[in-house]
MARPANU-87580 format. One line per 3 residues: their letters; for each residue y, z, x of N, C-alpha, C. Coordinates in pm, 1 decimal. Atoms other than C-alpha are relative to their C-alpha. Last residue first. Layout:
A = Y Z X Y Z X Y Z X | ...
END
This chain:
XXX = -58.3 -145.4 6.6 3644.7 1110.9 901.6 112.1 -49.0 -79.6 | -82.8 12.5 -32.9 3368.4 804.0 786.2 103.6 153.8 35.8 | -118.4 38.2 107.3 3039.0 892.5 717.6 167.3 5.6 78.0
XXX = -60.7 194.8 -9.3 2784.0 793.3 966.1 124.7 39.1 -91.4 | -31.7 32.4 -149.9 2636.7 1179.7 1091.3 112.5 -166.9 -14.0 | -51.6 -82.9 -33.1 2645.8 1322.5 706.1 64.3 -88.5 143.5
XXX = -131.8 16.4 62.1 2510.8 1031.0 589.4 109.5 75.7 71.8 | -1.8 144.6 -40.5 2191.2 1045.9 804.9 162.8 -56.2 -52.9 | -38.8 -3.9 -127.2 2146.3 1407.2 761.2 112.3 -117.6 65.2
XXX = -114.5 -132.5 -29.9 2149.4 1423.2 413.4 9.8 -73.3 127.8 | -94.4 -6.3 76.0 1915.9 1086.5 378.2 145.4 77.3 -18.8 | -124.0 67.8 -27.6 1733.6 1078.0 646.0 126.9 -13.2 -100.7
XXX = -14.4 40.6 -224.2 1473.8 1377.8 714.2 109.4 -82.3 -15.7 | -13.6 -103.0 -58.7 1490.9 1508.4 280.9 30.8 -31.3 143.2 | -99.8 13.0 94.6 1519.9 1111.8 99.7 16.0 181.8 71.0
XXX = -127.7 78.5 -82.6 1236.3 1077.8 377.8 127.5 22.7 -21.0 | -12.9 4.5 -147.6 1013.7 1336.6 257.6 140.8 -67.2 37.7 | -70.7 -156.3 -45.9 1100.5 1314.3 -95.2 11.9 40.2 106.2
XXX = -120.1 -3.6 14.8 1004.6 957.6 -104.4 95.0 77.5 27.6 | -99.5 117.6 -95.6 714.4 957.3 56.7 151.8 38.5 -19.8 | 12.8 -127.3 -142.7 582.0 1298.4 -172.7 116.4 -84.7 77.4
XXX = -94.0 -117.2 42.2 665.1 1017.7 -509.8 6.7 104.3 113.5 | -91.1 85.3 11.8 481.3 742.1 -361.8 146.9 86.1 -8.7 | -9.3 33.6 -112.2 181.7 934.2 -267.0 142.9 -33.1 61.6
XXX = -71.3 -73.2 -98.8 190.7 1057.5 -589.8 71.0 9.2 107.9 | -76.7 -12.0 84.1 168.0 686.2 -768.9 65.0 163.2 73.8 | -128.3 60.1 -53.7 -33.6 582.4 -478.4 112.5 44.3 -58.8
XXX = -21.7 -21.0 -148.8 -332.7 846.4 -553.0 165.9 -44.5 49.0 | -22.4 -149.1 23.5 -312.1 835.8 -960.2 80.6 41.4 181.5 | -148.5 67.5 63.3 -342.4 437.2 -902.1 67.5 164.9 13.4
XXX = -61.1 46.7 -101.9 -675.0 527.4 -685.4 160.1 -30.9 -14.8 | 22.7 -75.1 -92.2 -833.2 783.0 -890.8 133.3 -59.8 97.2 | -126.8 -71.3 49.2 -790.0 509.7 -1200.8 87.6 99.8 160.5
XXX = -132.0 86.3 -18.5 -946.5 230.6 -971.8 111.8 128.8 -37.5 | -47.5 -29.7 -137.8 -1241.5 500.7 -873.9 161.4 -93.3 3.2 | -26.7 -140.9 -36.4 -1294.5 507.8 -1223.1 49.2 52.7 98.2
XXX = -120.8 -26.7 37.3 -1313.3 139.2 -1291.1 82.8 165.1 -7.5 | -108.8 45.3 -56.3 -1493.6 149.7 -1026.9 100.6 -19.7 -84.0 | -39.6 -67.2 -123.3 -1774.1 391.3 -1147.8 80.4 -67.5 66.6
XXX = -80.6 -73.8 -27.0 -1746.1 198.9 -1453.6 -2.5 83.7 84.4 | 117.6 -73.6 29.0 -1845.1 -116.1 -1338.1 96.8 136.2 17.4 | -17.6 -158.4 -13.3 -1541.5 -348.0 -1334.1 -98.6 87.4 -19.2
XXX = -93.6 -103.7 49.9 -1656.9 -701.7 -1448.6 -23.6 111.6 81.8 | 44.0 -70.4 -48.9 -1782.0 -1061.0 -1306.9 133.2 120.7 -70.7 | -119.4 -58.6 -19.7 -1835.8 -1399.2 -1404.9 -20.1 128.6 39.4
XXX = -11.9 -119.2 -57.0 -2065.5 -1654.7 -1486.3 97.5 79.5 -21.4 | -45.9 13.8 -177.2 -2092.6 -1988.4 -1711.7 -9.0 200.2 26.3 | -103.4 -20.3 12.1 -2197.3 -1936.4 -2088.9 89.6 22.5 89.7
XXX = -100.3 70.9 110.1 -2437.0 -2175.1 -2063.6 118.1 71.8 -32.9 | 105.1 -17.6 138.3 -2561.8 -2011.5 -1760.0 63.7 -74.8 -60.6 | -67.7 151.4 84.8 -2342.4 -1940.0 -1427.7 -116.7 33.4 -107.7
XXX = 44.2 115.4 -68.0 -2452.4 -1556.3 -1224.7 10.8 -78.9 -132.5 | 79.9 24.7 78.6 -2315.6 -1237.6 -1386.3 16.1 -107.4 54.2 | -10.3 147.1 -21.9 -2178.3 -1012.3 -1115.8 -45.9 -27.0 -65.2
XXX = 184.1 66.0 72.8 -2154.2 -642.5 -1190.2 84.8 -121.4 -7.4 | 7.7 146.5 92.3 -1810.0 -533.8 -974.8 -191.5 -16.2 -14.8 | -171.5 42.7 80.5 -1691.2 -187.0 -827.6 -61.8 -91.9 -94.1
XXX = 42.9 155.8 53.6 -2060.0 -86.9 -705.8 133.1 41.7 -31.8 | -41.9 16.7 105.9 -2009.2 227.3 -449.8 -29.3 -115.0 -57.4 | 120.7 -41.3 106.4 -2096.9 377.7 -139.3 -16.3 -17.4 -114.4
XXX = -31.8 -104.8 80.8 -1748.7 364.8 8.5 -128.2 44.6 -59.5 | -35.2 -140.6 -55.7 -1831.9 172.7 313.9 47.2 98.5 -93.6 | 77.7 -78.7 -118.7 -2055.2 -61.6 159.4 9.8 107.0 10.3
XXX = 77.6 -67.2 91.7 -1832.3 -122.9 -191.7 -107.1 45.4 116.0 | -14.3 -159.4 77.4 -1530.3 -176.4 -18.7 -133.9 81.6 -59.8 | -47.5 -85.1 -102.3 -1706.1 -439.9 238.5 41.6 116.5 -57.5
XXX = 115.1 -103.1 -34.2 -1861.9 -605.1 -61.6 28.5 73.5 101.9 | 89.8 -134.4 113.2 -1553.6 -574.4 -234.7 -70.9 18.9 60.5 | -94.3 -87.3 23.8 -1349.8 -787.4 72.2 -82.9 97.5 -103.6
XXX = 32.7 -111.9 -116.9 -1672.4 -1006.8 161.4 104.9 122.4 -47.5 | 128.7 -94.3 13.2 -1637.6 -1149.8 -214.2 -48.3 72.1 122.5 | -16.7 -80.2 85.8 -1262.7 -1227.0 -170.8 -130.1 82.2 -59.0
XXX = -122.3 -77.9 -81.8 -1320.3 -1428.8 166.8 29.1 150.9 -108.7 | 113.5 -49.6 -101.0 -1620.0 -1628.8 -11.9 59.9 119.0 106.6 | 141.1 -106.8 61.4 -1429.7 -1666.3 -301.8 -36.1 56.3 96.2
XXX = 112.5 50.6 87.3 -1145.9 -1822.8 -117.4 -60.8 105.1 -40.8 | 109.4 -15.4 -129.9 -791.1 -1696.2 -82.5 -120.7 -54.5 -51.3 | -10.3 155.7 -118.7 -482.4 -1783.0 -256.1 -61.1 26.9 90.1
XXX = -54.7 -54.0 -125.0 -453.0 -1469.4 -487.6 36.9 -99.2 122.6 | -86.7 -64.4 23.0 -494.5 -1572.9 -823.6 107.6 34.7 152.0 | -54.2 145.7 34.7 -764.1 -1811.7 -673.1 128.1 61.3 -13.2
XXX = -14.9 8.5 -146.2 -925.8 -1478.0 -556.3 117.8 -115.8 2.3 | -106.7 -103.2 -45.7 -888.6 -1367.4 -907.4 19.4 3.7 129.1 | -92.7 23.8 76.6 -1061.9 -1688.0 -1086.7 136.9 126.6 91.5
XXX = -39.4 67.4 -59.9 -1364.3 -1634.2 -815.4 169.5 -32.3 -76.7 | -59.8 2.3 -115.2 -1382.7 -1288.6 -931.8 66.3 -104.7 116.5 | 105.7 55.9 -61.3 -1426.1 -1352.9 -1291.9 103.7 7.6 171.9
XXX = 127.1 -33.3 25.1 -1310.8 -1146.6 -1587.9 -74.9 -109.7 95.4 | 79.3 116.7 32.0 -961.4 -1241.3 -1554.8 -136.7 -11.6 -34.6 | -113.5 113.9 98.1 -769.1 -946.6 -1605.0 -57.0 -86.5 -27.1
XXX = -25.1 -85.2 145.9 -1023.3 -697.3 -1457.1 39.9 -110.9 -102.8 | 86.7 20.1 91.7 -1087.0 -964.5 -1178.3 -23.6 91.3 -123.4 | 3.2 149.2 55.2 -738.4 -939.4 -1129.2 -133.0 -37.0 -38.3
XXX = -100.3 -25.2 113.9 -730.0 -545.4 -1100.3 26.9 -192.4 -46.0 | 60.6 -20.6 119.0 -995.3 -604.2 -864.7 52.9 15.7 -127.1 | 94.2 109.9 -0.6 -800.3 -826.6 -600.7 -92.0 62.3 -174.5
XXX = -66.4 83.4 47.4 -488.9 -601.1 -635.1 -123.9 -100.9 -63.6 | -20.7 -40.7 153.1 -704.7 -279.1 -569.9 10.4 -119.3 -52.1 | 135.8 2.7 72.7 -908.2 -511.5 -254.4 52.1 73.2 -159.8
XXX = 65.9 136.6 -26.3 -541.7 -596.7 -98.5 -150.0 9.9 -109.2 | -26.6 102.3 88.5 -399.6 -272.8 -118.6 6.8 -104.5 -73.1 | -134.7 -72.2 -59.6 -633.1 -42.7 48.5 62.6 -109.6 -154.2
XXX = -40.0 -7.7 153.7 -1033.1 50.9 24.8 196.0 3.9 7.2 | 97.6 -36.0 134.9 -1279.0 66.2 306.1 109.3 -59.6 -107.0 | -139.0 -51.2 145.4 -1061.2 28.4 623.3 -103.3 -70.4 -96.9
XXX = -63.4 107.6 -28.7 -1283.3 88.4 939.5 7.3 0.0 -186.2 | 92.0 76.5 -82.5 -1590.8 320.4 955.5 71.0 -117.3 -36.6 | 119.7 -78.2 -42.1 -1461.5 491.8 628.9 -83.9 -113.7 94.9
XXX = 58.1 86.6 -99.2 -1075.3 426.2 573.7 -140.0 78.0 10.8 | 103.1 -90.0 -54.3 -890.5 445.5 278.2 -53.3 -55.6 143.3 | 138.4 62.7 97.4 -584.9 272.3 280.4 -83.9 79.2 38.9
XXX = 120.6 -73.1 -55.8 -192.6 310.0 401.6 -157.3 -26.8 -82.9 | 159.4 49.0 49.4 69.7 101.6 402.7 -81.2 116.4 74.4 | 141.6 -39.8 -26.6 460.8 262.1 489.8 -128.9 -112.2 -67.2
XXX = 99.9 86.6 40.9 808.9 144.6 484.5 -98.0 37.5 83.6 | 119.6 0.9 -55.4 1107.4 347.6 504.7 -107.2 -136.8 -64.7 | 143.2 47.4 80.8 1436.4 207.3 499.0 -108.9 41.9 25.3
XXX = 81.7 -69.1 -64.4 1814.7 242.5 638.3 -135.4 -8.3 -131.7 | 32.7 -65.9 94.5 2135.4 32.2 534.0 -162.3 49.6 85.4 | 145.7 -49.5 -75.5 2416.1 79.8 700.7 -109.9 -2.2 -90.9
XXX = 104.8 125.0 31.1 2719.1 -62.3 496.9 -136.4 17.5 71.5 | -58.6 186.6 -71.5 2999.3 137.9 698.4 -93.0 -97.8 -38.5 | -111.3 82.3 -6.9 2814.9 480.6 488.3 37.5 -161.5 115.7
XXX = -60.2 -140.0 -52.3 2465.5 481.1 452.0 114.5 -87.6 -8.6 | -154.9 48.5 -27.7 2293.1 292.3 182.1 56.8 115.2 45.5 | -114.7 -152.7 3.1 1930.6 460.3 172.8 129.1 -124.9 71.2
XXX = -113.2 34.8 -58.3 1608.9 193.4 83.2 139.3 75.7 -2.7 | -72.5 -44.2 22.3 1252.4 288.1 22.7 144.7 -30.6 74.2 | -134.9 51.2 -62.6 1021.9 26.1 47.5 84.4 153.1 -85.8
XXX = -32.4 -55.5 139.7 603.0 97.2 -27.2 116.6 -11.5 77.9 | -126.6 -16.0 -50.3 343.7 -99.5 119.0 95.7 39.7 -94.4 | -116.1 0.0 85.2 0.0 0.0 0.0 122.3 0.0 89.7
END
């Protein structure tokens, strides 16, 4: 997750955090890139349709889950192979569970960030630039 916070100091200064962070188990498990990806096959109900979404191939967007779903220990997606009613693929709910977990995560995450920084640069940072 990249996340932009932006502080207008005085003479037009302007100052910014920016963070990403992701799970990591034995190398990065679970970040921004694989939510986005599943939250489109949510939408679309087929993973190649949500890689497309994205401008990557299938074959690039199906290593990405199965890599989340290795190192986390987890199924995210039940695949249904073509037929007459062609394929596709949904959210299993132990991932759509681990999605909520994960929105819950950034959404704090987001909110701590903020306070941090908006506490280290914000006062300070004004204080030292503002005009006498």
């Amino acid at each position: 997750m990249i996340k932009y916070f932006f502080l207008q100091l005085a003479r037009g200064i302007t100052v910014k955090l920016i963070y990403k962070v992701w799970i990591d188990s034995n190398g990065k498990a679970f970040g921004e890139g694989p939510y986005r990806l599943l939250k489109l096959v949510e939408k679309t109900g087929s993973l190649h349709k949500a890689a497309q979404e994205m401008g990557m191939s299938y074959r690039k967007a199906f290593d990405i889950i199965q890599r989340a779903e290795s190192r986390l220990g987890m199924v995210f997606l039940v695949r249904k192979i073509g037929g007459e009613s062609g394929g596709g693929s949904k959210l299993t709910d132990e991932g759509r569970a681990f999605m909520k977990v994960y929105e819950e995560f950034k959404r704090e995450l987001a909110e701590t960030m903020e306070k941090i920084y908006v506490k280290y640069f914000e006062s300070p940072l004004k204080d030292k630039f503002e005009s006498p």
